[in-house]
N, C-alpha and C positions, 0 to 999 in steps of 0.2 A: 562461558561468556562472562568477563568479569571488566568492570569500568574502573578509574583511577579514580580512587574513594574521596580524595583531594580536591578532583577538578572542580568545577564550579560550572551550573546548568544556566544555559540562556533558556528564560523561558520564556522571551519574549517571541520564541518562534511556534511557540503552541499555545491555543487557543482554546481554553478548557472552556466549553456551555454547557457539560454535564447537566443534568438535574431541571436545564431550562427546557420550555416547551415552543418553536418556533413557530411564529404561523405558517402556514403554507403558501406557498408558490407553482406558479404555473409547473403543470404537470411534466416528468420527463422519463426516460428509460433510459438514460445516458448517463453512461461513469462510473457502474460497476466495473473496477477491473482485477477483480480476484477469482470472478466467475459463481458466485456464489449461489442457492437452490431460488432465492424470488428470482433474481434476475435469468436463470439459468430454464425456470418453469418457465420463466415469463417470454423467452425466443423459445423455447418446443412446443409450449403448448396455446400461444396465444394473450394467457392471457391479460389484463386492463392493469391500467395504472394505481386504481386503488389496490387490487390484488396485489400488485408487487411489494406494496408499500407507501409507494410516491402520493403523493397531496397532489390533488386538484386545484386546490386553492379556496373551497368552499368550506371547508371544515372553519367554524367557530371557536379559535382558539387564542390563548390571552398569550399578551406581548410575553416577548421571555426575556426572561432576570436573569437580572447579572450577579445574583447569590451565591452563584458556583464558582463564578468565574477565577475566583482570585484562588481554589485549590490548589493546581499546580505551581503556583507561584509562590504560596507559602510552605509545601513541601517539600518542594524537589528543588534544593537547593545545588548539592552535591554530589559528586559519581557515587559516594556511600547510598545515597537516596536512591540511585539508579541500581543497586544491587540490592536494594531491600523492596522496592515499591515499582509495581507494574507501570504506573503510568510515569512515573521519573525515570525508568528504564526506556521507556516511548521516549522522551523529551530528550535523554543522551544518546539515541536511538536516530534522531532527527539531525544531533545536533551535529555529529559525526556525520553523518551523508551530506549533511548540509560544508560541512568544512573539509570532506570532498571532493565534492563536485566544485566549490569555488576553486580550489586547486587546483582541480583539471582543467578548468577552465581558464585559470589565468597563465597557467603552463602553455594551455594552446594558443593563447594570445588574444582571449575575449573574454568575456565579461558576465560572472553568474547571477543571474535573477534568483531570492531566494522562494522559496515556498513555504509557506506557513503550514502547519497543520491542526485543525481542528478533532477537537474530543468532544460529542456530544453523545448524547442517549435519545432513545426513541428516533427523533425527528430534527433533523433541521433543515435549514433554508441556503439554498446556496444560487451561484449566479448560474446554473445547469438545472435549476429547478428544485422543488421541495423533494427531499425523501428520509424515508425512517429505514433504521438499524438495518430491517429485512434486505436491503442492498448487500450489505457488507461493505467493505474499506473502498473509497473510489477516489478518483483526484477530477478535480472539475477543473479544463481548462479556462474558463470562463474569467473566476478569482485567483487562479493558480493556487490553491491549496488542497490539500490532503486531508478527505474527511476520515474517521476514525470512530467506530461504537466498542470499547477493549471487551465487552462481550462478545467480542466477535473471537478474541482466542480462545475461548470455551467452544465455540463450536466448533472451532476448527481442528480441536481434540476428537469433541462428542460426536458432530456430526458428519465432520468427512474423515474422521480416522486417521488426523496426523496424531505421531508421538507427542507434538506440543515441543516445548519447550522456551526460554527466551532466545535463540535463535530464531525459530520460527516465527516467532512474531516479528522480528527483525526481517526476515525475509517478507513478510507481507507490507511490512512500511516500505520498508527498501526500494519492492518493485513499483510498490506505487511515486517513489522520488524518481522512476526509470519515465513513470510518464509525462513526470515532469520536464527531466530531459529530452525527452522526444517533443514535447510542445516547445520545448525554446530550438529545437534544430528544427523543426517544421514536419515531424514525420508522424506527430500524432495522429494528424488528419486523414492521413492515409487509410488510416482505421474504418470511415465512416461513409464508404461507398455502396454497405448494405447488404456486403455479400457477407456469407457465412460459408464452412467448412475446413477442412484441414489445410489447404494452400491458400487460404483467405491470406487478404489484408488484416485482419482483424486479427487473427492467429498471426502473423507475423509481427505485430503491434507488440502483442501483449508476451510473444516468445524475447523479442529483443528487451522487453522491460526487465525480463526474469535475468538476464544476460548482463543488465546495465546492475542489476542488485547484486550478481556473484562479483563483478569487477569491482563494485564498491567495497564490498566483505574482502577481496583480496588487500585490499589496500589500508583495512580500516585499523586496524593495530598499528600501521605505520602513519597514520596522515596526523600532525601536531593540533594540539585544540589551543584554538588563541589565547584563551586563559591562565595556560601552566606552560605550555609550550612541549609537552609530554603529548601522546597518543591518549585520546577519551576512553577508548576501546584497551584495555591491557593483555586481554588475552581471548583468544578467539581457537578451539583447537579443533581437530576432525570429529570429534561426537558433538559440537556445535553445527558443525558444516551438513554433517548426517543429519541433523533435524531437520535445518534449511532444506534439502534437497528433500525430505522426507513431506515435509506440508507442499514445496511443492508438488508433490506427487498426487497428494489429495486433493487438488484443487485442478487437476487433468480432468478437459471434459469428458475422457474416455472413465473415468475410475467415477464421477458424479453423476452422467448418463449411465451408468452400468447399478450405482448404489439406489438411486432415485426413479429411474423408469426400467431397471432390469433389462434394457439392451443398450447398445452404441449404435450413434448416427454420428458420423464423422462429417456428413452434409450441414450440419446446424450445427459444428465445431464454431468457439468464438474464441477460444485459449489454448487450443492446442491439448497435444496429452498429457500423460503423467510422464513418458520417457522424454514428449519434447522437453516440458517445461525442465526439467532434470538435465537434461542434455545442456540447455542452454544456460542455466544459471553456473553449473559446474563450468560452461568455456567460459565465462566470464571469469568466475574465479581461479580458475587455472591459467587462464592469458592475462589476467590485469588490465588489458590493452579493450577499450572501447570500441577501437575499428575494429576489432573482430566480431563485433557483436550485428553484423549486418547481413539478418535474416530475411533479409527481402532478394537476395542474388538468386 
């Protein structure tokens, strides 16, 4: 996976609060969509909102500073910055799904809303409510943005047993710009009827997001960056693709239910397995084509 050293990083589309501490906000369980073990503990086994991580709103905590804030803006200038540094790789990672999806969309004759994405640590405050790291990656329709803790790529090494790689992390931003997509076509909603299991709503939610990140990946070496007019992305090959498909597979509730309570319940499926997810991000990337990505037939 290698960016055009040349290009130039908008970083006006990520929102680094690293370092800050947000207060809390009314309580929530909603917005995890990588499936991760609080949220994952937190539908098998019950239990509470502190446990997961989420703020109640009672914690006594000071306002948060804008000390951090201007990191990635003083960094991550360049696609060179995005091949040497983790989170300017996120920010050309953004900027490309972001340049896109605007594409796709004005190809189909409508109009893309963008999404921000936020970089914080521990905890922050969003319009879905307060929650810290223990979530994992989630997009809150609420703000429309894409929250992010980058230690969460470490786990997704250590604790669910992907390869890793920078692909892989690309497939976890990816899918979550999938749910971005789905909130402006109206289909994210579908998600929140309450059911769980393997033919859920909820499973098919989060299968087509995986489906909307491989169609992006197919495209993403060819879509021009406003900047240069060149592709952000210069080279994307199949031991990239293999990683991608590879994290998804650790992120199947069959492979997290099986590492973390030593059996499967496909009954309290909320993402699908490790072949769904894999099935469907590969049609994505093998089709291109978006309307194929329609997991709910």
């Amino acid at each position: 996976m290698q960016f055009d050293d040349d290009a130039r990083l908008d970083t006006s589309e990520v929102k680094d609060v690293r370092g800050s501490r947000i207060p809390g906000g009314r309580a929530t369980v909603s917005g995890g969509v990588i499936g991760l073990i609080a949220l994952v503990l937190g539908v098998l086994f019950g239990v509470g909102p502190e446990q997961l991580g989420l703020s109640s709103g009672d914690e006594d905590q000071p306002a948060a500073s804008a000390s951090s804030a201007a990191q990635v803006n003083q960094a991550c200038r360049t696609g060179a910055d995005a091949n040497s540094r983790q989170d300017c790789r996120t920010v050309a990672v953004v900027n490309s799904l972001q340049d896109y999806w605007r594409g796709e969309y004005t190809r189909r004759g409508g109009t893309y809303a963008p999404a921000s994405t936020v970089l914080f640590s521990q905890r922050v405050n969003t319009a879905c409510g307060a929650a810290s790291s223990a979530v994992g990656p989630f997009y809150c329709p609420g703000d429309r943005q894409v929250y992010l803790d980058l230690g969460f790529f470490e786990e997704l090494r250590t604790k669910f047993g992907s390869s890793g790689g920078p692909f892989a992390q690309a497939y976890v931003v990816a899918h979550e710009y999938g749910h971005h997509i789905q909130n402006l076509m109206g289909t994210l909603s579908r998600s929140q009827d309450g059911r769980t299991g393997a033919d859920s709503n909820a499973v098919r939610v989060e299968l087509q997001a995986d489906c909307y990140a491989g169609v992006w990946a197919r495209h993403a070496t060819g879509t021009p960056d406003e900047s240069t007019g060149r592709p952000l992305l210069t080279r994307l090959d199949d031991a990239d693709i293999r990683d991608g498909l590879d994290a998804a597979a650790a992120v199947g509730d069959d492979r997290i239910q099986e590492r973390f309570q030593g059996r499967v319940t496909p009954e309290s499926w909320t993402h699908g397995s490790a072949e769904q997810r894999q099935q469907w991000f590969y049609t994505g990337y093998r089709t291109g084509d978006m309307a194929r990505c329609n997991t709910f037939r």
